[in-house]
C-alpha positions, 0 to 999 in steps of 0.5 A: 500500500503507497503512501498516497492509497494511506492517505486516501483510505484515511480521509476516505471515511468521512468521520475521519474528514471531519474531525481533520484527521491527517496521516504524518508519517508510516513506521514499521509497525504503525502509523501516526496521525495527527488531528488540529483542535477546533472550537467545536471538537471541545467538550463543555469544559473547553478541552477535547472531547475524549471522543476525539483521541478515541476515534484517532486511536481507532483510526491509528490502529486500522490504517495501520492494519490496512498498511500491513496487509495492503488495504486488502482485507476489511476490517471493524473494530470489536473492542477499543479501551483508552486512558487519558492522562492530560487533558487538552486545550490547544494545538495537535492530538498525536496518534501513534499506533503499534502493531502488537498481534495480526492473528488469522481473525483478529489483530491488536494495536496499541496507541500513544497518546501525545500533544504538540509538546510530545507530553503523553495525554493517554494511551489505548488498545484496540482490537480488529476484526478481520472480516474477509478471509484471504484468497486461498487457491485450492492449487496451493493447498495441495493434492488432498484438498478439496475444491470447496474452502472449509466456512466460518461455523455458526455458533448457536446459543443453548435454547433456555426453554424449560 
């Protein structure tokens, strides 16, 4: 995935357009972005509201995802948990997110939290799901296999009838 197609697949969600999310750099293992604070993306009490640095976190975390498997699997987020230290009243939110796990279902990343002075203001992790499965030729899978790809299995829940 180019540097451009980051770009584009960060500002290519809306919520992300609007609260000004801008990619700064690409690093081995994640991304960081940035986003400016704006009179109206402050809570009452005149700080950024905490869904500000949530949503970046979220952000943070999914491109760098898309990075790592080319933008070629769709992902949605299962579970994002964040501290705030600081809170913030000027100037830029950093994210910075790092890869901690790509699973065949599931990947985690964790995301420093920083403001333009590079003081830490919080901290998150967050979880993805991959929703695609990858292609699989069943050429690759051998001689044994069979032309048909073995599906997700449905869960069911025990009926509580009595």
């Amino acid at each position: 995935m180019t540097l451009r197609q980051l770009r584009d697949s960060l500002t290519s969600v809306p919520f992300n357009t609007l609260l000004g999310m801008r990619l700064r750099r690409v690093h081995r293992d994640g991304i960081t972005i940035d986003c400016t604070l704006r009179n109206d993306l402050r809570n009452n009490a005149g700080v950024a509201h905490g869904g500000i640095a949530a949503a970046m976190a979220d952000a943070a975390v999914g491109g760098a995802i898309q990075r790592h498997f080319g933008g070629g699997r769709r992902i949605t987020t299962v579970e994002l948990k964040i501290n705030y230290f600081l809170p913030v009243t000027e100037g830029r939110i950093f994210a910075r997110s790092h890869l901690l796990r790509i699973g065949s279902t599931l990947c985690v990343g964790n995301v420093d939290l920083t403001d333009e002075r590079g003081l830490a203001i919080g901290t998150a992790i967050v979880t993805y799901m991959l929703i695609n499965p990858p292609a699989v030729r069943t050429s690759d899978l051998g001689p044994q296999a069979s032309a048909r790809v073995p599906s997700a299995r449905r869960v069911t829940r025990p009926s509580r009838r009595k």
